[in-house]
N, CA, C, O and CB atoms as a CASP TS submission, in Angstrom:
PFRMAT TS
TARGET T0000
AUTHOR 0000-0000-0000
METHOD Language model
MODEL 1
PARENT N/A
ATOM      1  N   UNK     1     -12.538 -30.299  30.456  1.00  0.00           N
ATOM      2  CA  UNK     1     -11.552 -31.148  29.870  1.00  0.00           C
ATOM      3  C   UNK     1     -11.164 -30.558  28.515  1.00  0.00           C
ATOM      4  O   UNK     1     -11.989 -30.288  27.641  1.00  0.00           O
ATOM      5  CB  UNK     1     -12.073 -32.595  29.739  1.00  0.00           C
ATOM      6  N   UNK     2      -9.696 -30.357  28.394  1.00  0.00           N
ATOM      7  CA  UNK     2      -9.274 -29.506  26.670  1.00  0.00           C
ATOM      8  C   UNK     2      -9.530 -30.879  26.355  1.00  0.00           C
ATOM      9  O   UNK     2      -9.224 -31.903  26.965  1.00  0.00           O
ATOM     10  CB  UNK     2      -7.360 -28.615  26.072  1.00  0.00           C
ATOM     11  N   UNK     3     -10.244 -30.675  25.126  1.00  0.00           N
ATOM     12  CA  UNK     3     -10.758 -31.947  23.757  1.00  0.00           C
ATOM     13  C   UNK     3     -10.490 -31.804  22.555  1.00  0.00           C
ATOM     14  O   UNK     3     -11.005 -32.429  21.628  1.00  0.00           O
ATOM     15  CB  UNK     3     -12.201 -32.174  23.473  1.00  0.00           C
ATOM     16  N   UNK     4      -9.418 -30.721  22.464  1.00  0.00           N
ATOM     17  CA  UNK     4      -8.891 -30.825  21.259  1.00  0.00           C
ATOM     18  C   UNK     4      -7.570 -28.722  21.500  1.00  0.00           C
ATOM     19  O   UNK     4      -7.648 -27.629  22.060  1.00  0.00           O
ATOM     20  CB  UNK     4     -10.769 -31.020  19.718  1.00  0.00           C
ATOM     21  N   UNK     5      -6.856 -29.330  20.808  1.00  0.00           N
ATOM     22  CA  UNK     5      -6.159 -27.751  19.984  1.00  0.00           C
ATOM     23  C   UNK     5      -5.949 -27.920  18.398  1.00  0.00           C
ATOM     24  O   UNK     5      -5.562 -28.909  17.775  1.00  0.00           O
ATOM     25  CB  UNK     5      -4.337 -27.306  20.635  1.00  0.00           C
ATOM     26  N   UNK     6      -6.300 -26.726  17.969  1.00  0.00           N
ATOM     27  CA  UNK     6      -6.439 -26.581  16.281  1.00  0.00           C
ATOM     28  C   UNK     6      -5.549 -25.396  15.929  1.00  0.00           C
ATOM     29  O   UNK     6      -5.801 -24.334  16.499  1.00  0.00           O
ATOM     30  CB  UNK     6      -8.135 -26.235  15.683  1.00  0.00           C
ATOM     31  N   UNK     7      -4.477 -25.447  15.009  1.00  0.00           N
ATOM     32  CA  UNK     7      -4.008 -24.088  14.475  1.00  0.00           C
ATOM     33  C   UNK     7      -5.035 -23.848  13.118  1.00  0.00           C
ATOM     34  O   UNK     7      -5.138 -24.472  12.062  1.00  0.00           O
ATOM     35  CB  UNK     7      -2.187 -24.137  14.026  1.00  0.00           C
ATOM     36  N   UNK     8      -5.869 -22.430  13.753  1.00  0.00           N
ATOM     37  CA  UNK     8      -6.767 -22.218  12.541  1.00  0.00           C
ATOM     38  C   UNK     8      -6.168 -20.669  12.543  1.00  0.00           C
ATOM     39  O   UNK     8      -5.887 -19.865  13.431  1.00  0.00           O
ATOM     40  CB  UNK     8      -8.695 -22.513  12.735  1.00  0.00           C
ATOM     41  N   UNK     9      -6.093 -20.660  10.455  1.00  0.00           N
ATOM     42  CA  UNK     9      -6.033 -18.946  10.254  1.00  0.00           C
ATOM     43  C   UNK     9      -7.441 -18.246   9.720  1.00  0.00           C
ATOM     44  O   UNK     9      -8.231 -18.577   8.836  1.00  0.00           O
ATOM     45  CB  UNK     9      -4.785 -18.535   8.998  1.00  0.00           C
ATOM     46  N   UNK    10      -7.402 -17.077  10.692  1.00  0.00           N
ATOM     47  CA  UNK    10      -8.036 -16.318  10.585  1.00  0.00           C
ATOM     48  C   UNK    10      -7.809 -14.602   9.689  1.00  0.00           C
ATOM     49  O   UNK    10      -7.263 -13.555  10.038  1.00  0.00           O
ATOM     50  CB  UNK    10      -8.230 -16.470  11.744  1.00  0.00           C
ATOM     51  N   UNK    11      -8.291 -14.886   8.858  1.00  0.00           N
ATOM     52  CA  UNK    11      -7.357 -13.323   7.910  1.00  0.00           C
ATOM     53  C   UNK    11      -5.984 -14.351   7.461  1.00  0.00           C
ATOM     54  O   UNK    11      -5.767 -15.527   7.168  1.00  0.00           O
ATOM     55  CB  UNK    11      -6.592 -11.366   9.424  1.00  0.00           C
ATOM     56  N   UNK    12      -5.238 -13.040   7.627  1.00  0.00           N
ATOM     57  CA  UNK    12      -3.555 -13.358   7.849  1.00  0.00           C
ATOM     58  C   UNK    12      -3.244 -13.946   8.952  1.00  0.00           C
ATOM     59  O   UNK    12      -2.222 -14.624   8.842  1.00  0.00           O
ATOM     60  CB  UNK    12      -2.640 -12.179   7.897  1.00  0.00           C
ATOM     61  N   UNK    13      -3.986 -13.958  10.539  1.00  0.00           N
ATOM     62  CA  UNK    13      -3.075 -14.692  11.580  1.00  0.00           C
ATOM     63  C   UNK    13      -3.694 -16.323  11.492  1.00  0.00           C
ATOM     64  O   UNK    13      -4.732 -16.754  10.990  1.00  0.00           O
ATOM     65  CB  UNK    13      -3.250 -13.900  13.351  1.00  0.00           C
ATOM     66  N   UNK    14      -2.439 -17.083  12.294  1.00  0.00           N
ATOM     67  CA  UNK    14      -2.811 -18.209  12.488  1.00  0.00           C
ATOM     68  C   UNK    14      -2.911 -18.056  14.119  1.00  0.00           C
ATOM     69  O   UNK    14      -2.083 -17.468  14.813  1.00  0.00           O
ATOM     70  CB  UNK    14      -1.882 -19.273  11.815  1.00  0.00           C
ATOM     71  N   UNK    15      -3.821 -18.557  14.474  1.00  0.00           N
ATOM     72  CA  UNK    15      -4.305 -18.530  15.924  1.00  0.00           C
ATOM     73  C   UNK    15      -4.253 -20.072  16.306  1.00  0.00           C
ATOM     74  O   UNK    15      -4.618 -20.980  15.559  1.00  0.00           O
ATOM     75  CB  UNK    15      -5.916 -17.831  16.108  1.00  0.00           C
ATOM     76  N   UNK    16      -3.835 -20.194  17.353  1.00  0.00           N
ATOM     77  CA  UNK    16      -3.695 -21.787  18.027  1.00  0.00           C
ATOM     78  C   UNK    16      -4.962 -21.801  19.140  1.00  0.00           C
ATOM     79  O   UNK    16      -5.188 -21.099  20.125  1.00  0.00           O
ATOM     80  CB  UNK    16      -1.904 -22.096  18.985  1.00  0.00           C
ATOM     81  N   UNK    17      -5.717 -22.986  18.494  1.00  0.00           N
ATOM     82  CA  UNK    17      -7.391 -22.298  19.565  1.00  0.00           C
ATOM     83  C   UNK    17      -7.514 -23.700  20.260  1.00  0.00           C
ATOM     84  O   UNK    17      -7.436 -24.750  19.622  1.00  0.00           O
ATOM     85  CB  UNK    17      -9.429 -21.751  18.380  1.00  0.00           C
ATOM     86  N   UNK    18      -7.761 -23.622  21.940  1.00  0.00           N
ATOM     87  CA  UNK    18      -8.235 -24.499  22.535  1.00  0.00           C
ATOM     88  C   UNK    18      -9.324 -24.624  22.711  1.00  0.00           C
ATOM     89  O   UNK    18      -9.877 -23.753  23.384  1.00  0.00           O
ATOM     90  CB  UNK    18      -7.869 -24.602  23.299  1.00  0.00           C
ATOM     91  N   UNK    19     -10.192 -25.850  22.148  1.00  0.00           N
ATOM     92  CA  UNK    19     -11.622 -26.191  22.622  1.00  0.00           C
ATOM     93  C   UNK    19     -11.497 -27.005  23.756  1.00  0.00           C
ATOM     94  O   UNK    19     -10.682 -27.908  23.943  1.00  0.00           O
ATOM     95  CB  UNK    19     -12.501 -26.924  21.574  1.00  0.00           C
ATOM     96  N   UNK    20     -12.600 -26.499  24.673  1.00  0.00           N
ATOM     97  CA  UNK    20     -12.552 -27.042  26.144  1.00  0.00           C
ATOM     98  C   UNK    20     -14.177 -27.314  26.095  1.00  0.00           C
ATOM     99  O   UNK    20     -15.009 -26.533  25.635  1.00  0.00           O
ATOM    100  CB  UNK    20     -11.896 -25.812  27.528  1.00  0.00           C
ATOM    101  N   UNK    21     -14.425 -28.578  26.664  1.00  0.00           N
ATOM    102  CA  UNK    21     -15.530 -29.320  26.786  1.00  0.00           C
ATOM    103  C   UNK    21     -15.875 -29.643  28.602  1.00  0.00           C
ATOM    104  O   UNK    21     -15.174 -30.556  29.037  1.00  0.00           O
ATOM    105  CB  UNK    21     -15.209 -30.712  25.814  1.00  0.00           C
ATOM    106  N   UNK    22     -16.755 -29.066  29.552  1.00  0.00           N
ATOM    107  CA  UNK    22     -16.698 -29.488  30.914  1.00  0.00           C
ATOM    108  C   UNK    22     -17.445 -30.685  30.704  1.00  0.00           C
ATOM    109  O   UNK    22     -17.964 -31.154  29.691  1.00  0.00           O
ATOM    110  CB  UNK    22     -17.263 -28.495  32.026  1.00  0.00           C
ATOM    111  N   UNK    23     -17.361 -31.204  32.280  1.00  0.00           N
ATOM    112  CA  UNK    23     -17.580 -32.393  32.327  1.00  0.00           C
ATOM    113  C   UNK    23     -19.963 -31.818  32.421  1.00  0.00           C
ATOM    114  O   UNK    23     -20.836 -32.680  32.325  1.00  0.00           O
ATOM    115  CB  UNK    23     -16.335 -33.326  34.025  1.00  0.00           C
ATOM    116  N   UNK    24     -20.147 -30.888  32.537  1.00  0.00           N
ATOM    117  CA  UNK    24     -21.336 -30.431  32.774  1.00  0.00           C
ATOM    118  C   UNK    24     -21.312 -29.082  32.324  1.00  0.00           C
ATOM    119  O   UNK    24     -20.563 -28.296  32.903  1.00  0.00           O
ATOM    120  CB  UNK    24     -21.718 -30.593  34.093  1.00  0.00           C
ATOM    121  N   UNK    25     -22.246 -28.574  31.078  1.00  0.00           N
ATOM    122  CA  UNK    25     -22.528 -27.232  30.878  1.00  0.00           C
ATOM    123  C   UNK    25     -22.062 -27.225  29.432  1.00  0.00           C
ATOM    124  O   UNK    25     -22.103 -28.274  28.789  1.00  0.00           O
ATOM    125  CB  UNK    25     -21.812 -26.182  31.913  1.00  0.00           C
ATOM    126  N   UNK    26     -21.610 -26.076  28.877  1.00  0.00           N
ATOM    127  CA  UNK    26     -21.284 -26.040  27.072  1.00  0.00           C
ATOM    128  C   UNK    26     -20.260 -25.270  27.420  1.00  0.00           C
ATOM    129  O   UNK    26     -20.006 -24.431  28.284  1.00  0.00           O
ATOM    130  CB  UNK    26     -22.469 -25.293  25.733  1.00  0.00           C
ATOM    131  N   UNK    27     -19.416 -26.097  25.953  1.00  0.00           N
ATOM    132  CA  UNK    27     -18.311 -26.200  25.513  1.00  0.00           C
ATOM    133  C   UNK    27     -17.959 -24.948  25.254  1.00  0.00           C
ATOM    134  O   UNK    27     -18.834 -24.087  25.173  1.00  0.00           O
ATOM    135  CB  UNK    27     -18.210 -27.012  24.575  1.00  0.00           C
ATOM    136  N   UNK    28     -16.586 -24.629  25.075  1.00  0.00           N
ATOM    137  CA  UNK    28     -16.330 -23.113  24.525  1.00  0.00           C
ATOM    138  C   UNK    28     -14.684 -23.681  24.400  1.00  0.00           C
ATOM    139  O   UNK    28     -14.047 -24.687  24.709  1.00  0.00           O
ATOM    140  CB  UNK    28     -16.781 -21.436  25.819  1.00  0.00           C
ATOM    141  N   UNK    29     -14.387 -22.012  23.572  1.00  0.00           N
ATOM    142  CA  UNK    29     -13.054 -22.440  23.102  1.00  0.00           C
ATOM    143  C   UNK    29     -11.940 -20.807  23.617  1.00  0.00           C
ATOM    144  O   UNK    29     -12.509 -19.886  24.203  1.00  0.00           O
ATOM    145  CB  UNK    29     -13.218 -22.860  21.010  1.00  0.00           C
ATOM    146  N   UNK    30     -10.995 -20.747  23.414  1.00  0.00           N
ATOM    147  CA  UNK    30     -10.284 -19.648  23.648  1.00  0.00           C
ATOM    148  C   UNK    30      -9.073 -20.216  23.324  1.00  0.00           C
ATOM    149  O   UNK    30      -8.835 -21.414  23.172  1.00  0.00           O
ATOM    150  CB  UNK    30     -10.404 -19.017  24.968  1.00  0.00           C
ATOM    151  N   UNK    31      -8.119 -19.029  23.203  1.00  0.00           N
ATOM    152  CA  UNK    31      -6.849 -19.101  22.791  1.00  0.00           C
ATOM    153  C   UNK    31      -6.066 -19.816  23.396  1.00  0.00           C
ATOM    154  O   UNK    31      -6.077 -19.720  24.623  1.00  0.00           O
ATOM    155  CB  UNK    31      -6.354 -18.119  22.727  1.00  0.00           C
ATOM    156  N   UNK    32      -5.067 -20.828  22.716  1.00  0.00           N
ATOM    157  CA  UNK    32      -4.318 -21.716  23.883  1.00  0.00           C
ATOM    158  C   UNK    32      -2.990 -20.833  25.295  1.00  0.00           C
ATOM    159  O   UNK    32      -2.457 -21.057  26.382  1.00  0.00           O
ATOM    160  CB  UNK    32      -3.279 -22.983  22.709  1.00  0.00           C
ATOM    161  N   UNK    33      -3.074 -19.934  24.346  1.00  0.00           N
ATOM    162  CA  UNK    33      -2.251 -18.979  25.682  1.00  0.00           C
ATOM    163  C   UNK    33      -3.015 -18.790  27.110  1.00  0.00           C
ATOM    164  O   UNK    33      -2.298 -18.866  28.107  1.00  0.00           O
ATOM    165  CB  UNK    33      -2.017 -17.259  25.153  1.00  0.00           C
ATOM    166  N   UNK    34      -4.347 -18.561  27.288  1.00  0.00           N
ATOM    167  CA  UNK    34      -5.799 -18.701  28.475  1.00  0.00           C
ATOM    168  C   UNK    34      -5.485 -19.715  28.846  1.00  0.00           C
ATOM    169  O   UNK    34      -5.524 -19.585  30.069  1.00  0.00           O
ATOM    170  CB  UNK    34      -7.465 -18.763  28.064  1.00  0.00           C
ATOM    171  N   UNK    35      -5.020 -21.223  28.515  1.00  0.00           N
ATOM    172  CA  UNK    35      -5.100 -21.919  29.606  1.00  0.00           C
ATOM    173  C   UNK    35      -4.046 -22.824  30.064  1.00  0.00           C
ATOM    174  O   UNK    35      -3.300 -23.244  29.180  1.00  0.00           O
ATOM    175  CB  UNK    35      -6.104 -22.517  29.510  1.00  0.00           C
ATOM    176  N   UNK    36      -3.815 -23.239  31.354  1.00  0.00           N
ATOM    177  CA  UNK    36      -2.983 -23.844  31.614  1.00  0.00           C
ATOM    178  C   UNK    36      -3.573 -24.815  32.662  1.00  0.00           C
ATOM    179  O   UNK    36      -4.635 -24.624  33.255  1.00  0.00           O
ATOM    180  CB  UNK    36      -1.969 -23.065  31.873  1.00  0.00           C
ATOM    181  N   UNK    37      -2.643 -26.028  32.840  1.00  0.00           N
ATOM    182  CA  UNK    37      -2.659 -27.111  33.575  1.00  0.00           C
ATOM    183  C   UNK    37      -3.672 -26.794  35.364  1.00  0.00           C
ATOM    184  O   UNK    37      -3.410 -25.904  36.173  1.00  0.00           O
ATOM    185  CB  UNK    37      -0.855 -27.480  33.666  1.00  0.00           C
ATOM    186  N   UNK    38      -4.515 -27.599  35.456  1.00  0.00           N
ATOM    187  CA  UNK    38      -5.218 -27.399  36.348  1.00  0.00           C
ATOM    188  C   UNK    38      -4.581 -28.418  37.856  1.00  0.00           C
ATOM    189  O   UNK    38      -4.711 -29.627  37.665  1.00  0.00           O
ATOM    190  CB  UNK    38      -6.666 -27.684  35.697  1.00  0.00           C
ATOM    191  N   UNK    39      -4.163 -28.166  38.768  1.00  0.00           N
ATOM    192  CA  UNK    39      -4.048 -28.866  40.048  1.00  0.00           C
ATOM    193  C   UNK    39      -4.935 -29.185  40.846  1.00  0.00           C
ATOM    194  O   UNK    39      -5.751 -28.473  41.431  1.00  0.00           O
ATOM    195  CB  UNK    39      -3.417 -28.376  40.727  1.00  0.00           C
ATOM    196  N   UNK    40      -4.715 -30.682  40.880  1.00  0.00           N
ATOM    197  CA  UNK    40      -5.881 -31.095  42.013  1.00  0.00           C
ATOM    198  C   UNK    40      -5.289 -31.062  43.397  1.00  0.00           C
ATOM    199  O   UNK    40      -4.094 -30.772  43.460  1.00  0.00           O
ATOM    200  CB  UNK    40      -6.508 -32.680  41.788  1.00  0.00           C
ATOM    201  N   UNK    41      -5.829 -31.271  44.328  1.00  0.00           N
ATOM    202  CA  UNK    41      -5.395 -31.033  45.437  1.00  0.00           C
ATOM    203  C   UNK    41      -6.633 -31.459  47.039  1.00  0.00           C
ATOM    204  O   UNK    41      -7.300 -30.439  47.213  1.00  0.00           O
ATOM    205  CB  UNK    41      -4.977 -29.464  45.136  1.00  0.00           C
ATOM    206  N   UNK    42      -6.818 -31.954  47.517  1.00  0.00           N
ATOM    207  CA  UNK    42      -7.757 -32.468  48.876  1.00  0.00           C
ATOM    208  C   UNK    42      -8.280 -31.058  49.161  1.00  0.00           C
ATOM    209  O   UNK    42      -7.828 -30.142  48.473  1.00  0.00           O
ATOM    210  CB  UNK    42      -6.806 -33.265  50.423  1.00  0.00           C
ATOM    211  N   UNK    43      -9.149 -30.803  50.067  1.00  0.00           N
ATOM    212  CA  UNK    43      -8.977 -29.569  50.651  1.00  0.00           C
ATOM    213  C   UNK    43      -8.756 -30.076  52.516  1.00  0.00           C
ATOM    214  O   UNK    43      -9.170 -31.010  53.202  1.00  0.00           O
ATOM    215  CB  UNK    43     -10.514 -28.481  50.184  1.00  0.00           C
ATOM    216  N   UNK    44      -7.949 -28.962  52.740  1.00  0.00           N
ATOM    217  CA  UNK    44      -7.652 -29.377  54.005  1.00  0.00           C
ATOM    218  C   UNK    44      -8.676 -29.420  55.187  1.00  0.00           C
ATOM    219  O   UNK    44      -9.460 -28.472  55.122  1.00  0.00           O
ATOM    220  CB  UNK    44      -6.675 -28.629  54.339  1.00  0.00           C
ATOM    221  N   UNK    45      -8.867 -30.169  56.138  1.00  0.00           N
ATOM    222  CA  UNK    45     -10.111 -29.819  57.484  1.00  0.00           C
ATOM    223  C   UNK    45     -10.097 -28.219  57.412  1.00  0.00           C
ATOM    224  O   UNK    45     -11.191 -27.808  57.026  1.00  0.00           O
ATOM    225  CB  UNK    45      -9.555 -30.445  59.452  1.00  0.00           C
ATOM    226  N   UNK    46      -9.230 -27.255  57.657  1.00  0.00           N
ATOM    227  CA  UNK    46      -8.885 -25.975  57.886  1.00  0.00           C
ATOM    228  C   UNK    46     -10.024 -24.827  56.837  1.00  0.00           C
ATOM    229  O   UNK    46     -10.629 -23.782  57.075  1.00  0.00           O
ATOM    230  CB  UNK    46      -7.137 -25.927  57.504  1.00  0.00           C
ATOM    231  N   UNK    47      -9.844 -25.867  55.439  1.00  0.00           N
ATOM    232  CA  UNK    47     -10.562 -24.920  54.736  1.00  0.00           C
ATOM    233  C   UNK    47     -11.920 -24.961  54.221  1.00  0.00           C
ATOM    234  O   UNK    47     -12.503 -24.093  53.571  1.00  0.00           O
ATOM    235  CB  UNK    47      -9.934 -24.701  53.848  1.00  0.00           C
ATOM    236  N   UNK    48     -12.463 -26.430  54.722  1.00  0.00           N
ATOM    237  CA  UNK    48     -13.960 -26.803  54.626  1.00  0.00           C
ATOM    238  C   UNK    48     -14.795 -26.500  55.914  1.00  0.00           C
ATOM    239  O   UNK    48     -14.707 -26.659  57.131  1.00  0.00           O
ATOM    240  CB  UNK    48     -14.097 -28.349  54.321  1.00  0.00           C
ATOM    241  N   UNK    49     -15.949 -25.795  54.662  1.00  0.00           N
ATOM    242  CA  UNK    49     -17.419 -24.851  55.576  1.00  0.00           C
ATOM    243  C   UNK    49     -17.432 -25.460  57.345  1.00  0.00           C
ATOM    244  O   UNK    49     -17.251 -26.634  57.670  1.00  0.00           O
ATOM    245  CB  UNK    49     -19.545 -25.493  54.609  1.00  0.00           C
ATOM    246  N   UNK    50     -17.587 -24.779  57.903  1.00  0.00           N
ATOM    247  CA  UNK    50     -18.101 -25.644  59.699  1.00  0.00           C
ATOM    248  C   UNK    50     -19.758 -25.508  59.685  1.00  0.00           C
ATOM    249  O   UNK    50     -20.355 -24.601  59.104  1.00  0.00           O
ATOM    250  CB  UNK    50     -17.361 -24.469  61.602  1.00  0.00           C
ATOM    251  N   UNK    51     -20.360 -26.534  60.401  1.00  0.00           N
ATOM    252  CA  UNK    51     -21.668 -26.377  60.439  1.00  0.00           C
ATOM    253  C   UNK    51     -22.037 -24.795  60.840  1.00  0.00           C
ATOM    254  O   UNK    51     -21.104 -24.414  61.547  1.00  0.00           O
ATOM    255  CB  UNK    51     -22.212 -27.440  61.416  1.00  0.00           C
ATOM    256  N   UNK    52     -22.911 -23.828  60.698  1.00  0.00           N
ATOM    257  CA  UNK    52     -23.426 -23.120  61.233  1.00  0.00           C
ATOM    258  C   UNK    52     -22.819 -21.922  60.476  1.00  0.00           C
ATOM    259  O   UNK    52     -23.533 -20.919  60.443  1.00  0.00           O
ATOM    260  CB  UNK    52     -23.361 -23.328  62.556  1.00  0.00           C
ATOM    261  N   UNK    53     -21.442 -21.847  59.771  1.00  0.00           N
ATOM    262  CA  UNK    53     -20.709 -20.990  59.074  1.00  0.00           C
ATOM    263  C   UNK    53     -21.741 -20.336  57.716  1.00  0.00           C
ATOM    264  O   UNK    53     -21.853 -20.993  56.681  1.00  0.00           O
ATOM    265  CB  UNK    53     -19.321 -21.856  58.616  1.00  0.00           C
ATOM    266  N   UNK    54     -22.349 -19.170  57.865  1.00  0.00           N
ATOM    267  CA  UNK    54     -23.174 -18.531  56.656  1.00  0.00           C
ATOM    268  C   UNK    54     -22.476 -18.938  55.084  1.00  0.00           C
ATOM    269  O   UNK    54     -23.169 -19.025  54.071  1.00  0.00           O
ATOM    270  CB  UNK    54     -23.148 -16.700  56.883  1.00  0.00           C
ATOM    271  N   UNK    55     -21.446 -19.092  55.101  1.00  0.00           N
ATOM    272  CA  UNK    55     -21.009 -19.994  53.652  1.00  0.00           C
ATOM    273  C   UNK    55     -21.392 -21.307  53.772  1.00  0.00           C
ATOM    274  O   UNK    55     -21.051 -22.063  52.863  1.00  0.00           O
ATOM    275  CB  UNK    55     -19.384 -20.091  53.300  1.00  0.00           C
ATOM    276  N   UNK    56     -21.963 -21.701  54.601  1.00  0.00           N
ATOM    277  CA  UNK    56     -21.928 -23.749  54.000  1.00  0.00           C
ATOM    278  C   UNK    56     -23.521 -24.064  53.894  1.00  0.00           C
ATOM    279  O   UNK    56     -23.908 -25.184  53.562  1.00  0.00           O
ATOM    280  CB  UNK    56     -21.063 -25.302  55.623  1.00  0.00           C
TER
END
């Protein structure tokens, strides 16, 4: 979840920094250009594991 954007300068640049917080694990931050809008979406019967399939 982004939990915040900050324009912080560093030196001479001003950098626009996204802190991102998951819902499980630690937080980290990166440049707001790295991220964009996430899509949710079902997954279809087609693309979930079948019993016996070495991925499931």
């Amino acid at each position: 979840m982004l939990t915040a954007v900050a324009h912080e300068r560093h030196g001479d640049r001003l950098l626009h920094v996204a802190y991102v917080q998951p819902a499980t694990g630690v937080a980290w931050t990166t440049a707001v250009d790295n991220i964009g809008p996430a899509l949710w979406r079902e997954a279809s019967p087609a693309e979930e594991p079948s019993e016996g399939d070495p991925d499931s």
